[in-house]
Chimera marker file (.cmm) of the C-alpha trace (Angstrom):
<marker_set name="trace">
<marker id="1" x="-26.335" y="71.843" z="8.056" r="1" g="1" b="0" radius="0.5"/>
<marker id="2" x="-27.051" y="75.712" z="7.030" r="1" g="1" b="0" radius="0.5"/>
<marker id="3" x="-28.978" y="77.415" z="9.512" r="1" g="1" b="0" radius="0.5"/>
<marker id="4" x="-31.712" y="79.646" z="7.832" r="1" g="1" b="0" radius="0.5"/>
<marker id="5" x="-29.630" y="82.793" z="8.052" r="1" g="1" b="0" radius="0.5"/>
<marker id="6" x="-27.148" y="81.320" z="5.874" r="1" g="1" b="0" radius="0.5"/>
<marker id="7" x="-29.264" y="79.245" z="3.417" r="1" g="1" b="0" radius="0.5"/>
<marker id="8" x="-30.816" y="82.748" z="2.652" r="1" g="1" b="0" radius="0.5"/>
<marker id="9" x="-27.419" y="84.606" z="2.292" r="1" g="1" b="0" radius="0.5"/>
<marker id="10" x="-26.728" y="81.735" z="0.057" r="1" g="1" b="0" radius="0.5"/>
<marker id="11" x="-29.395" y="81.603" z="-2.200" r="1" g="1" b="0" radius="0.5"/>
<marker id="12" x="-29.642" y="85.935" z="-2.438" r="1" g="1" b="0" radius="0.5"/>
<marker id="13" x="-25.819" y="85.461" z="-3.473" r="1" g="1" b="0" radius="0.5"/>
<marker id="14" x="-26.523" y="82.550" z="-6.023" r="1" g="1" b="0" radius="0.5"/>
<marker id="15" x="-29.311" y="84.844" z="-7.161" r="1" g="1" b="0" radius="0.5"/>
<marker id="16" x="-27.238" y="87.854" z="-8.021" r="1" g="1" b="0" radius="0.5"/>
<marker id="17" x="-24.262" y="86.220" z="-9.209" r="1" g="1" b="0" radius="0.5"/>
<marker id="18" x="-26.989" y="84.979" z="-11.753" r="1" g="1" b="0" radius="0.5"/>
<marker id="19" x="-28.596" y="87.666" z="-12.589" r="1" g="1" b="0" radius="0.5"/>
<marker id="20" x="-25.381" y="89.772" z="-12.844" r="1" g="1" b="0" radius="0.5"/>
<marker id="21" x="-23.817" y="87.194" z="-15.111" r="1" g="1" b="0" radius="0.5"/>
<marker id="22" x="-26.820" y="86.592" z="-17.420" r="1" g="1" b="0" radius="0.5"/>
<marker id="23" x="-27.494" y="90.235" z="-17.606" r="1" g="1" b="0" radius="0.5"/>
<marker id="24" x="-23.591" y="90.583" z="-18.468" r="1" g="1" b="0" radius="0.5"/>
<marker id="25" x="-24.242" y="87.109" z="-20.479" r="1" g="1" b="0" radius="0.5"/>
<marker id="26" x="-21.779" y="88.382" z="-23.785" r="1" g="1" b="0" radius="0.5"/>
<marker id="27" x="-18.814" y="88.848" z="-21.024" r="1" g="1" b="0" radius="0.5"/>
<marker id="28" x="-19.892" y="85.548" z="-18.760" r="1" g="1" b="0" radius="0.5"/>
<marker id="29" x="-18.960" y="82.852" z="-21.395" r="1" g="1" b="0" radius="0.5"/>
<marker id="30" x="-16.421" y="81.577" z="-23.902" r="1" g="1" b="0" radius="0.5"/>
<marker id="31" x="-12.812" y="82.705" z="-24.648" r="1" g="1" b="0" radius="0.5"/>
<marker id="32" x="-12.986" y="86.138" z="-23.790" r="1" g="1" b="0" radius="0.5"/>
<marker id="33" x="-14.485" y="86.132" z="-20.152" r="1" g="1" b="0" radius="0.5"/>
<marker id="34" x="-15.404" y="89.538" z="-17.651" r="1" g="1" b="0" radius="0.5"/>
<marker id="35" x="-17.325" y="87.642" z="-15.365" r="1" g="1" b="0" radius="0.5"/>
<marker id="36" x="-18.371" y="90.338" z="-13.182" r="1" g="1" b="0" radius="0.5"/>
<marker id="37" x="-19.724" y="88.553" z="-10.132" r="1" g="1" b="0" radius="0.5"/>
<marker id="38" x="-16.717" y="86.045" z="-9.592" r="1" g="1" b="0" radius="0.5"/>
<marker id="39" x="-15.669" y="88.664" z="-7.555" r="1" g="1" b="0" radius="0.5"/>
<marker id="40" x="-18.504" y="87.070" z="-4.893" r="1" g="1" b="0" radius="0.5"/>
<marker id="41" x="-15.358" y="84.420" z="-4.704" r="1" g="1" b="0" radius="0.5"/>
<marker id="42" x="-14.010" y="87.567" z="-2.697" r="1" g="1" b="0" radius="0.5"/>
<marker id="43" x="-16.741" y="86.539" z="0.235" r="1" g="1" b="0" radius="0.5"/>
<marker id="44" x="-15.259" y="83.209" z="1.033" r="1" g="1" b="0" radius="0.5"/>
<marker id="45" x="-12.668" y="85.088" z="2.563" r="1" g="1" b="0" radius="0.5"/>
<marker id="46" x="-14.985" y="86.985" z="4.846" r="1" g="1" b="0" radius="0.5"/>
<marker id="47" x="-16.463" y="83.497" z="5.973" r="1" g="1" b="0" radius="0.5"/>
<marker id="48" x="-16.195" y="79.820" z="4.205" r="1" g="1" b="0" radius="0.5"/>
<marker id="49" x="-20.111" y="79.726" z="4.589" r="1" g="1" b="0" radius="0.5"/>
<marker id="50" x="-20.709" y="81.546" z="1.332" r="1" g="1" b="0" radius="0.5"/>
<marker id="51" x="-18.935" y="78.619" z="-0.568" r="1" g="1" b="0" radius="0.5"/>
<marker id="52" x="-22.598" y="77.069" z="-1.110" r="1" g="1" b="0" radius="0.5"/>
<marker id="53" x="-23.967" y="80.509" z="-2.699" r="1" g="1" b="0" radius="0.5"/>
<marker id="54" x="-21.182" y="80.904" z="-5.190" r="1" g="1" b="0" radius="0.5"/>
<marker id="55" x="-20.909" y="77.383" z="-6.036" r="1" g="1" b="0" radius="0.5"/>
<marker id="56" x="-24.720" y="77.465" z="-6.967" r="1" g="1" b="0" radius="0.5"/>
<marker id="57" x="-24.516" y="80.579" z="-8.203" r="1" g="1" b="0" radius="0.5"/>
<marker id="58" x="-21.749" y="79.370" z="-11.173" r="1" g="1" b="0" radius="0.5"/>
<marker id="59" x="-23.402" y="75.849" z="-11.445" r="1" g="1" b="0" radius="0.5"/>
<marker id="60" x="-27.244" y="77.831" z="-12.342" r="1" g="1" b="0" radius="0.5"/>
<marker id="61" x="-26.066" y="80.281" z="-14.372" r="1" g="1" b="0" radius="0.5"/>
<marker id="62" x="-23.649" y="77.803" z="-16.400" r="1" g="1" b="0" radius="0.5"/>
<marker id="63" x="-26.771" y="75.834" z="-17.131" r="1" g="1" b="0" radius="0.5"/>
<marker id="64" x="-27.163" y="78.642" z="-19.476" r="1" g="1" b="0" radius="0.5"/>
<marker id="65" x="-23.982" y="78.270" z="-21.019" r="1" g="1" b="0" radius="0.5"/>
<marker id="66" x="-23.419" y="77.331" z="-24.708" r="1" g="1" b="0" radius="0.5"/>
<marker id="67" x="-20.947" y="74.828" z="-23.635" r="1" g="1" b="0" radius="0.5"/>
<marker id="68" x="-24.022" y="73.449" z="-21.784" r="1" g="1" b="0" radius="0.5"/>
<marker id="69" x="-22.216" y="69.869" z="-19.716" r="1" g="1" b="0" radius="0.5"/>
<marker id="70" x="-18.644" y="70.782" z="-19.904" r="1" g="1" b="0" radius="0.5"/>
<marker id="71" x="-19.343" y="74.655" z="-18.238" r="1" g="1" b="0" radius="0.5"/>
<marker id="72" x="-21.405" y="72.860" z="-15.276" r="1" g="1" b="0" radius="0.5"/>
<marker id="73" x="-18.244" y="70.331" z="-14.664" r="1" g="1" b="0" radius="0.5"/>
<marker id="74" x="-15.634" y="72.323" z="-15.413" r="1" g="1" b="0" radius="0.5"/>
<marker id="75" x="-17.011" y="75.776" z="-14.262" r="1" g="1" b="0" radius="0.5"/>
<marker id="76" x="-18.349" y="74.170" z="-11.427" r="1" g="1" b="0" radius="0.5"/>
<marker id="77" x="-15.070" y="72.303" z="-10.682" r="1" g="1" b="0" radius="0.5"/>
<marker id="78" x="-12.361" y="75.428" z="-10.848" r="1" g="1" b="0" radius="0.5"/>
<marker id="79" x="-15.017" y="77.262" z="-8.309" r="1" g="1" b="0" radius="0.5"/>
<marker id="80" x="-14.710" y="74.282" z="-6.083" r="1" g="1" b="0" radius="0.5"/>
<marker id="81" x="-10.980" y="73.767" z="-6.452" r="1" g="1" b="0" radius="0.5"/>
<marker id="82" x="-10.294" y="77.707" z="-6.179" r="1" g="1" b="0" radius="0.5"/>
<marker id="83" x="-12.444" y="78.164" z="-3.245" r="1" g="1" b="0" radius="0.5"/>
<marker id="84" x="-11.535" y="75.086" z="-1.697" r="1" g="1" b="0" radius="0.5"/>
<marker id="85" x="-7.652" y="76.135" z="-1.583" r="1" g="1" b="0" radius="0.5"/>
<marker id="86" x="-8.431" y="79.664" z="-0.404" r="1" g="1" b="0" radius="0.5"/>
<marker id="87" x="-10.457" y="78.079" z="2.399" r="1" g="1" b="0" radius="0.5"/>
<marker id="88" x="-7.603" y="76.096" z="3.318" r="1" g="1" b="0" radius="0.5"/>
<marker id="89" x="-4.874" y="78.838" z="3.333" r="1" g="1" b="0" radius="0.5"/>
<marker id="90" x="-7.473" y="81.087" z="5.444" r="1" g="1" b="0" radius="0.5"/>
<marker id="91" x="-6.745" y="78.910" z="8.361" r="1" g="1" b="0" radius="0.5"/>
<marker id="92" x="-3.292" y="79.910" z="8.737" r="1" g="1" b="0" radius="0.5"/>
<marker id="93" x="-3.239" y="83.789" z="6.972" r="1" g="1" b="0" radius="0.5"/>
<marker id="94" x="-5.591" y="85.944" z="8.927" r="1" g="1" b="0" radius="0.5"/>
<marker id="95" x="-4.639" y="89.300" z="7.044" r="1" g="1" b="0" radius="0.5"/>
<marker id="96" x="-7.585" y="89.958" z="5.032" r="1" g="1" b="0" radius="0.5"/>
<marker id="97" x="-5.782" y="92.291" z="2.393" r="1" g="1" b="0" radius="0.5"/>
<marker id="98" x="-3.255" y="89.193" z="1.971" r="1" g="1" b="0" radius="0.5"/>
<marker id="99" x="-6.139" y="87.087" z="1.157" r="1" g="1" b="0" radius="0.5"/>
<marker id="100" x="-7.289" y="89.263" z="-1.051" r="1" g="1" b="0" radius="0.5"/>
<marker id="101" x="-4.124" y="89.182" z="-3.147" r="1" g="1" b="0" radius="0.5"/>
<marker id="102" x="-3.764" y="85.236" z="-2.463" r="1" g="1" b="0" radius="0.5"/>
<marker id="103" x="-7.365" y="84.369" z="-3.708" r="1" g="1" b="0" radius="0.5"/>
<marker id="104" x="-6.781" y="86.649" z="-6.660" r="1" g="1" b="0" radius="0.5"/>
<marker id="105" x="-3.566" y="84.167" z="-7.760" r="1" g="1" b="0" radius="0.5"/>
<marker id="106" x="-5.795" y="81.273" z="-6.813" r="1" g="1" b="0" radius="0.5"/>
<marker id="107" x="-8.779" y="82.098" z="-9.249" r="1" g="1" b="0" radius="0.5"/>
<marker id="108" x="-6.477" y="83.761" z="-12.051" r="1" g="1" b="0" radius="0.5"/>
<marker id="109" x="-4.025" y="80.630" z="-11.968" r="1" g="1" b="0" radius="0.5"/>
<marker id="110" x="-6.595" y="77.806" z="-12.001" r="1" g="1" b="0" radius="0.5"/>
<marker id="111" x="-8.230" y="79.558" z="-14.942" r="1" g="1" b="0" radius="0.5"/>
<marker id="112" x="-5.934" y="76.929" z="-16.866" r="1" g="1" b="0" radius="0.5"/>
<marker id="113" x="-9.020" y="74.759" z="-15.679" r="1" g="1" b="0" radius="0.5"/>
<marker id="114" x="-11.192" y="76.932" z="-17.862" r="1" g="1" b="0" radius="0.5"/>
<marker id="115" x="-8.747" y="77.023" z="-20.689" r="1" g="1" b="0" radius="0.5"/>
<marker id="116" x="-8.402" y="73.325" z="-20.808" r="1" g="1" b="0" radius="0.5"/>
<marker id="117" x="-12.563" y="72.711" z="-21.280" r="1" g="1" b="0" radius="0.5"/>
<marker id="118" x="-12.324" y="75.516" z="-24.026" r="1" g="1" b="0" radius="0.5"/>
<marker id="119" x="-9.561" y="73.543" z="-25.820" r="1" g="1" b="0" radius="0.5"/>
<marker id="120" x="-11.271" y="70.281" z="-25.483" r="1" g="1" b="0" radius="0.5"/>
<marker id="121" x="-15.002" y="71.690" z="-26.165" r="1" g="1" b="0" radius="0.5"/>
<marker id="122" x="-13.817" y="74.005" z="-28.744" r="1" g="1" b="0" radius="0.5"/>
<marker id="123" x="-10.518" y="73.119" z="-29.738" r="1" g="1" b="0" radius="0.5"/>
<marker id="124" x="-9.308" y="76.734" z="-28.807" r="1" g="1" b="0" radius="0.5"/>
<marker id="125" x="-5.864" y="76.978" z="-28.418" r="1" g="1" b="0" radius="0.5"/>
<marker id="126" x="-4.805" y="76.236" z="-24.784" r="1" g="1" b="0" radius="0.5"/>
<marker id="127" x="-2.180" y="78.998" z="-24.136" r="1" g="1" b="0" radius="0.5"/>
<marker id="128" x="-3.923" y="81.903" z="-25.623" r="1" g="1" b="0" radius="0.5"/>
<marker id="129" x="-7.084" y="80.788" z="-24.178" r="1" g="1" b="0" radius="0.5"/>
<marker id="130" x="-5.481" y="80.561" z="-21.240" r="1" g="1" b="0" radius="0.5"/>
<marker id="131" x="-4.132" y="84.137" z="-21.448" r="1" g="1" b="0" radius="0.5"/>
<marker id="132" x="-6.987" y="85.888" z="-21.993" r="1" g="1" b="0" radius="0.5"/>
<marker id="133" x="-9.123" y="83.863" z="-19.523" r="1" g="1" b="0" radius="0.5"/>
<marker id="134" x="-6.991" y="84.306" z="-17.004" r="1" g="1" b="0" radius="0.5"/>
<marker id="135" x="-6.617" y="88.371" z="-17.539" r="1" g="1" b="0" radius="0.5"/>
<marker id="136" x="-10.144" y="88.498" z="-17.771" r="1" g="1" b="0" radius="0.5"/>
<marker id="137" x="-10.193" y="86.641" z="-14.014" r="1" g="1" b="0" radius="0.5"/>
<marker id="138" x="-7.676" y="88.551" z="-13.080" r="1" g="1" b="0" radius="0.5"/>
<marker id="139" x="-8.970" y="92.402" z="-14.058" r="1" g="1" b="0" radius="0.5"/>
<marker id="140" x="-12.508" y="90.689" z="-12.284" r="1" g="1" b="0" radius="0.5"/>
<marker id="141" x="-10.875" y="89.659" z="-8.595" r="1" g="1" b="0" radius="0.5"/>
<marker id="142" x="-8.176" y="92.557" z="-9.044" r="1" g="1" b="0" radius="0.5"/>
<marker id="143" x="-11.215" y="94.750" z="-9.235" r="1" g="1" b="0" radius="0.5"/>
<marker id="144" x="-13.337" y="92.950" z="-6.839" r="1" g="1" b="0" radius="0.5"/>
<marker id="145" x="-10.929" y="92.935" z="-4.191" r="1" g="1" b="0" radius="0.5"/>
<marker id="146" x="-11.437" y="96.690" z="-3.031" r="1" g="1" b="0" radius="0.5"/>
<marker id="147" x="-14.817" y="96.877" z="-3.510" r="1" g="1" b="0" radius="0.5"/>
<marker id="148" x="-15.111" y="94.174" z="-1.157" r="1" g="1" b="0" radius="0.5"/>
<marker id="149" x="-13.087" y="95.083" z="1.177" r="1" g="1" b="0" radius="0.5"/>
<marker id="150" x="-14.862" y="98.483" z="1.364" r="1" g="1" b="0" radius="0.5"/>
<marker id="151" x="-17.926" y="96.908" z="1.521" r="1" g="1" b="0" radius="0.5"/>
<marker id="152" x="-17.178" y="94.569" z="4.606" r="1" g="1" b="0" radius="0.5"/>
<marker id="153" x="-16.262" y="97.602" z="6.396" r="1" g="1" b="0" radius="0.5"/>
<marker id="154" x="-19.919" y="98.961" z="6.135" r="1" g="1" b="0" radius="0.5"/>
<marker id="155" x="-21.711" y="95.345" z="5.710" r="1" g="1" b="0" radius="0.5"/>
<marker id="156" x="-19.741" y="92.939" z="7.854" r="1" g="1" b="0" radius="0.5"/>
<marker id="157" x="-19.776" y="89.898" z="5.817" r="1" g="1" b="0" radius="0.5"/>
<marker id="158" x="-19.148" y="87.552" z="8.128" r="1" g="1" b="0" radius="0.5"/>
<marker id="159" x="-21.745" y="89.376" z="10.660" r="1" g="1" b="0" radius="0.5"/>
<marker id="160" x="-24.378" y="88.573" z="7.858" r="1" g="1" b="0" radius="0.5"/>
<marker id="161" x="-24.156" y="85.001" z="7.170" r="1" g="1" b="0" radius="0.5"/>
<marker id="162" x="-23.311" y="83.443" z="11.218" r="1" g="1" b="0" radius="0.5"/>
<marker id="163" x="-25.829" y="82.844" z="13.373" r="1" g="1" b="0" radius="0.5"/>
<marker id="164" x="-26.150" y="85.302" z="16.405" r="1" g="1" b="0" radius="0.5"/>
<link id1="1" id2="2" r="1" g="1" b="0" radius="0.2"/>
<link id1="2" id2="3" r="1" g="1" b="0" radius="0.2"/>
<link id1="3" id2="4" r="1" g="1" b="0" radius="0.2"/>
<link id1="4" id2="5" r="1" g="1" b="0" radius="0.2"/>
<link id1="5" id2="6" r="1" g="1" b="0" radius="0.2"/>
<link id1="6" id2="7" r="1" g="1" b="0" radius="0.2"/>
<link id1="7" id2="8" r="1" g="1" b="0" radius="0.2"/>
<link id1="8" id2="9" r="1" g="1" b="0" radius="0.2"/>
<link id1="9" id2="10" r="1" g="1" b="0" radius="0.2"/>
<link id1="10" id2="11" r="1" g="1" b="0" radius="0.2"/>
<link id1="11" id2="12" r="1" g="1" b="0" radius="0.2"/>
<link id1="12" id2="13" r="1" g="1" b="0" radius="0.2"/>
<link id1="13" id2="14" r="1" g="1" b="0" radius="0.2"/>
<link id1="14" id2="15" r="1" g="1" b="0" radius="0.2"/>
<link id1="15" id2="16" r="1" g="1" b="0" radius="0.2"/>
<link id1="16" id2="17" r="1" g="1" b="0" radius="0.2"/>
<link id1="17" id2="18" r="1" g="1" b="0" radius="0.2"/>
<link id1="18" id2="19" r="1" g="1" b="0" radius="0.2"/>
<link id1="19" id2="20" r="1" g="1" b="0" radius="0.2"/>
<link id1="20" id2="21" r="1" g="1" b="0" radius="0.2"/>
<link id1="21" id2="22" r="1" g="1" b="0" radius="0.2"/>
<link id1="22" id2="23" r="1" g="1" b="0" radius="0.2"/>
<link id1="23" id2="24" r="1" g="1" b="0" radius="0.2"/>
<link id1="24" id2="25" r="1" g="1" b="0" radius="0.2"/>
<link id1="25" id2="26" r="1" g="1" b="0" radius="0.2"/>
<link id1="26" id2="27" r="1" g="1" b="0" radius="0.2"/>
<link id1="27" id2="28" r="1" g="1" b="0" radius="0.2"/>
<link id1="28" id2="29" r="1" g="1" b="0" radius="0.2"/>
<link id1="29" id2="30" r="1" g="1" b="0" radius="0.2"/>
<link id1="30" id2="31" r="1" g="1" b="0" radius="0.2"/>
<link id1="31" id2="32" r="1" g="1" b="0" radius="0.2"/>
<link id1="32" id2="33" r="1" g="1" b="0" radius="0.2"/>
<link id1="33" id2="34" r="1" g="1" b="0" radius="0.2"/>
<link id1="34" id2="35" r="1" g="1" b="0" radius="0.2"/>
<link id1="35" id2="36" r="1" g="1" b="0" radius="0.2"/>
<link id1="36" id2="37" r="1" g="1" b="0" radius="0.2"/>
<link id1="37" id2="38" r="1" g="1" b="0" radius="0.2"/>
<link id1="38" id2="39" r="1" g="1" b="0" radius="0.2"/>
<link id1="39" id2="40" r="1" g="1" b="0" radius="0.2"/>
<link id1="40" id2="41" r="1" g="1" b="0" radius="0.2"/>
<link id1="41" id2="42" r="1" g="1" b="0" radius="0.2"/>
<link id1="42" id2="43" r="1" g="1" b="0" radius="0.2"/>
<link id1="43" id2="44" r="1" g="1" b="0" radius="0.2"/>
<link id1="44" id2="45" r="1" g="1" b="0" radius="0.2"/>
<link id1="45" id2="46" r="1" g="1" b="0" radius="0.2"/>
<link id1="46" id2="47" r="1" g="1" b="0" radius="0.2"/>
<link id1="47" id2="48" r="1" g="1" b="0" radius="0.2"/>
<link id1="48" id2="49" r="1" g="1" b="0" radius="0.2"/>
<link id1="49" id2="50" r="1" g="1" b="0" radius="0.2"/>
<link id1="50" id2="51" r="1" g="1" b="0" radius="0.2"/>
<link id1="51" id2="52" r="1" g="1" b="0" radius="0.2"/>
<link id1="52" id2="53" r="1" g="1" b="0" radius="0.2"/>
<link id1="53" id2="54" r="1" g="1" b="0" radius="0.2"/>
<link id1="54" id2="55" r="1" g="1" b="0" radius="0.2"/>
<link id1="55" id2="56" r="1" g="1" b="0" radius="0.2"/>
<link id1="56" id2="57" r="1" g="1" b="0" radius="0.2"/>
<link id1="57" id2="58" r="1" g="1" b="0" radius="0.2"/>
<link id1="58" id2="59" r="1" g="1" b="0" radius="0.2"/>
<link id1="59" id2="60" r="1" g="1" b="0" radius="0.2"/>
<link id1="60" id2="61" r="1" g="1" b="0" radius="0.2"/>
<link id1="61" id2="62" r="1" g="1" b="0" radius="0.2"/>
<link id1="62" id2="63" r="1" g="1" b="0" radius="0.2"/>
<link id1="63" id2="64" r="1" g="1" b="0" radius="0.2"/>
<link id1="64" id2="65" r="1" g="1" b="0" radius="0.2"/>
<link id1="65" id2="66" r="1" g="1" b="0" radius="0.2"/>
<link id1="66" id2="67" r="1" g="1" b="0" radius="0.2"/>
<link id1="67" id2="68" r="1" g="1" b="0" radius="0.2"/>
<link id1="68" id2="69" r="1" g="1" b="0" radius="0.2"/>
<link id1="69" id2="70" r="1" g="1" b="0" radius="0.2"/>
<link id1="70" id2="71" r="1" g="1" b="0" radius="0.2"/>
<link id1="71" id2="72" r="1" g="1" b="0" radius="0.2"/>
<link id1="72" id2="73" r="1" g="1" b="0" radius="0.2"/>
<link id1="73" id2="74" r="1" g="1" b="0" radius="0.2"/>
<link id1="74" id2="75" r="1" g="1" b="0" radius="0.2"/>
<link id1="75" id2="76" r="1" g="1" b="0" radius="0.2"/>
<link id1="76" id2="77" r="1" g="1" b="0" radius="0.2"/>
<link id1="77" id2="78" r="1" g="1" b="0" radius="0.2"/>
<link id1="78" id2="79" r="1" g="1" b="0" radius="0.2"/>
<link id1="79" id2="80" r="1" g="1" b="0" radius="0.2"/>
<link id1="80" id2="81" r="1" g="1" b="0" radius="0.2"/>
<link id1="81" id2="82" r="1" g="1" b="0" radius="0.2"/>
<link id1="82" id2="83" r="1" g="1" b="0" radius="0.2"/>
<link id1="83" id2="84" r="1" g="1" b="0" radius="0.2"/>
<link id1="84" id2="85" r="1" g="1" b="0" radius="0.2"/>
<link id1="85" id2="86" r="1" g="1" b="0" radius="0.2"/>
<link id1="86" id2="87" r="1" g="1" b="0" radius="0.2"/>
<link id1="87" id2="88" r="1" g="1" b="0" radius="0.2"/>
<link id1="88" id2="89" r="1" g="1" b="0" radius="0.2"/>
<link id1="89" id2="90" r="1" g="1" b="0" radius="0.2"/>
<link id1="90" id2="91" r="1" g="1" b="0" radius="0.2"/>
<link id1="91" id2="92" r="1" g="1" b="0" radius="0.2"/>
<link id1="92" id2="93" r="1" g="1" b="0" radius="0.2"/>
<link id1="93" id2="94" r="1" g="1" b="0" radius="0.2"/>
<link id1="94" id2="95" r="1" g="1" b="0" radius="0.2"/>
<link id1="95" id2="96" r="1" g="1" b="0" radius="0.2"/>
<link id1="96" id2="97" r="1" g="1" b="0" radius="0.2"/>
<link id1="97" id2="98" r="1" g="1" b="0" radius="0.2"/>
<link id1="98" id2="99" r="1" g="1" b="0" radius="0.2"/>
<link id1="99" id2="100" r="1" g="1" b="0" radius="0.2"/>
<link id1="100" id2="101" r="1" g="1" b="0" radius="0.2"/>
<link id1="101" id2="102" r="1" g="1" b="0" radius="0.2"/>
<link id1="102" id2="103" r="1" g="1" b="0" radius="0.2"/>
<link id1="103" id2="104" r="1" g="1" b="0" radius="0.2"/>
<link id1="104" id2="105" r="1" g="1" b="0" radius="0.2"/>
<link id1="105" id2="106" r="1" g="1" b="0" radius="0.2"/>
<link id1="106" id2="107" r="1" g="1" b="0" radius="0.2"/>
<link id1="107" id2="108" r="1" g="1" b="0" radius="0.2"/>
<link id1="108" id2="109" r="1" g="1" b="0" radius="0.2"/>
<link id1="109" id2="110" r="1" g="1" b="0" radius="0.2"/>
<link id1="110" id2="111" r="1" g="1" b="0" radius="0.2"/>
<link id1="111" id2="112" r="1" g="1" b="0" radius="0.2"/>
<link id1="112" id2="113" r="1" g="1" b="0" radius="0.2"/>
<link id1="113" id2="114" r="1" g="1" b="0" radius="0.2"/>
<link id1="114" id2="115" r="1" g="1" b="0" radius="0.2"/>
<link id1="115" id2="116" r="1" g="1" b="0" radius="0.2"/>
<link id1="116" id2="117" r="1" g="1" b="0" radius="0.2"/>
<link id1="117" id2="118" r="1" g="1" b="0" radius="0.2"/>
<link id1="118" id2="119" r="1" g="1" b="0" radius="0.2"/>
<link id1="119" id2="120" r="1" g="1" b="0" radius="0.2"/>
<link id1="120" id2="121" r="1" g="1" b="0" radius="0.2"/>
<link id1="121" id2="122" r="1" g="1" b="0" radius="0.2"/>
<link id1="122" id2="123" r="1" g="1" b="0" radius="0.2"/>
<link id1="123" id2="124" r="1" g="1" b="0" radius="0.2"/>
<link id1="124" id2="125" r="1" g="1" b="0" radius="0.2"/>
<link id1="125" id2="126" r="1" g="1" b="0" radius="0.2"/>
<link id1="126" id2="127" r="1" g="1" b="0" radius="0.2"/>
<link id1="127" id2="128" r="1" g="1" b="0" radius="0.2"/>
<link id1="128" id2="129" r="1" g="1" b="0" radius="0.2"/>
<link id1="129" id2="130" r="1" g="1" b="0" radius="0.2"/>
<link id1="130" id2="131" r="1" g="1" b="0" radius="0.2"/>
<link id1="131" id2="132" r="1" g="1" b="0" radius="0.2"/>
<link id1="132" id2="133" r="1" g="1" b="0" radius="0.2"/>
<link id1="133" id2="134" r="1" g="1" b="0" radius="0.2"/>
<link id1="134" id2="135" r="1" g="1" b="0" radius="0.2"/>
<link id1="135" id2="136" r="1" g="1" b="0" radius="0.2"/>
<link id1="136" id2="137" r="1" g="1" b="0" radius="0.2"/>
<link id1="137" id2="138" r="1" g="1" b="0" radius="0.2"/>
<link id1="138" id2="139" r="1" g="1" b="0" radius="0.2"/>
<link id1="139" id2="140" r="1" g="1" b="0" radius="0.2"/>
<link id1="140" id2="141" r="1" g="1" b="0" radius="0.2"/>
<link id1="141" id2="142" r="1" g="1" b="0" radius="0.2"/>
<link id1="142" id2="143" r="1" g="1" b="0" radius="0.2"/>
<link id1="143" id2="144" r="1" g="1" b="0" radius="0.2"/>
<link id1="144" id2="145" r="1" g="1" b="0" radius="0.2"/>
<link id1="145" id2="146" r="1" g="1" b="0" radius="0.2"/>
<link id1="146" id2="147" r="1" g="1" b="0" radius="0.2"/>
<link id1="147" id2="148" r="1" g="1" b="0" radius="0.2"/>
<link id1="148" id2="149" r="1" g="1" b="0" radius="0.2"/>
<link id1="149" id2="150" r="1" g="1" b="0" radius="0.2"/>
<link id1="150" id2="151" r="1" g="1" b="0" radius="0.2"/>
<link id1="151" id2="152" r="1" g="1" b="0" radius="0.2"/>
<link id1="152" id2="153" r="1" g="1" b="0" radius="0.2"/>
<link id1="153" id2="154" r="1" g="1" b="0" radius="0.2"/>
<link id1="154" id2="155" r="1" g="1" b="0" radius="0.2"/>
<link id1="155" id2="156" r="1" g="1" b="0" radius="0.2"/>
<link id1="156" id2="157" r="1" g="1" b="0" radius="0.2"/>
<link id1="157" id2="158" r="1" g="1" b="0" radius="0.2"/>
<link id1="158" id2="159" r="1" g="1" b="0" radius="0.2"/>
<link id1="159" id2="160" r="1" g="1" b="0" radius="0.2"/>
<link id1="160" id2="161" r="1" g="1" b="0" radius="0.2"/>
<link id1="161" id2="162" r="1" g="1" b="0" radius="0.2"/>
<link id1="162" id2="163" r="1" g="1" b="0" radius="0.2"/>
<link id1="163" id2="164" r="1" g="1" b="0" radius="0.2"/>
</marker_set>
């Protein structure tokens, strides 16, 4: 069960990657996608209890989604799958740059998840769909990456979700 500390880290990152995507809403949805706060998947590296505030934070803000049920299963689902694997593989690799890089492959390649509800919602062709999904994931985490790793230095991530 989350511990206060950590349901409020949660729910402030749910909140922002919320507000970030809705304010960003023209680059959060469809074909084309610059989802600016996916790079919060970044935090999962720092410590597997912000799984709960990202996964909220994609299943609120996809309630706003034109593609209305198939965004909340399927956008729901690749944050689940994507952060489930990198949780996984952060058991054995403890370099935090490396994780970077591997989490970055994780979200950009299971953007065929995306792709897929786009072709069946939409009938947008899988491949390019794919293509510029994944790029658009990819510029996102590639992005992300840095800036989170210069944050942690200064904010600690880990330090501000566990308990003391």
């Amino acid at each position: 069960m989350l511990k206060t500390k950590s349901l409020v880290t949660n729910a402030v990152i749910a909140a922002l990657y919320i507000a970030i995507s809705l304010v960003l809403e023209p680059l959060s949805f469809m074909s084309v996608q610059f989802r600016v706060p996916e790079m919060f998947n970044h935090l999962v590296i720092f410590s597997p209890r912000y799984f709960f505030g990202i996964v909220m934070g994609v299943f609120i803000t996809n309630l706003f989604s034109p593609l209305g049920v198939y965004d909340l299963f399927f956008g729901v689902g690749h944050s689940i799958i994507s952060l489930g694997l990198l949780i996984l593989i952060r058991r054995s690799v403890k370099n935090v740059k490396a994780l970077l890089v591997i989490n970055t492959v994780i979200f950009t390649a299971t953007m065929a998840i995306i792709a897929l509800e786009l072709y069946l919602a939409l009938e947008l062709p899988f491949w390019a769909t794919y293509l510029t999904t994944a790029l658009g994931e990819f510029g996102v985490m590639a992005i992300g990456a840095p800036v989170m790793y210069t944050l942690n230095k200064s904010l600690n991530f880990n330090k501000i979700i566990e308990q003391p």
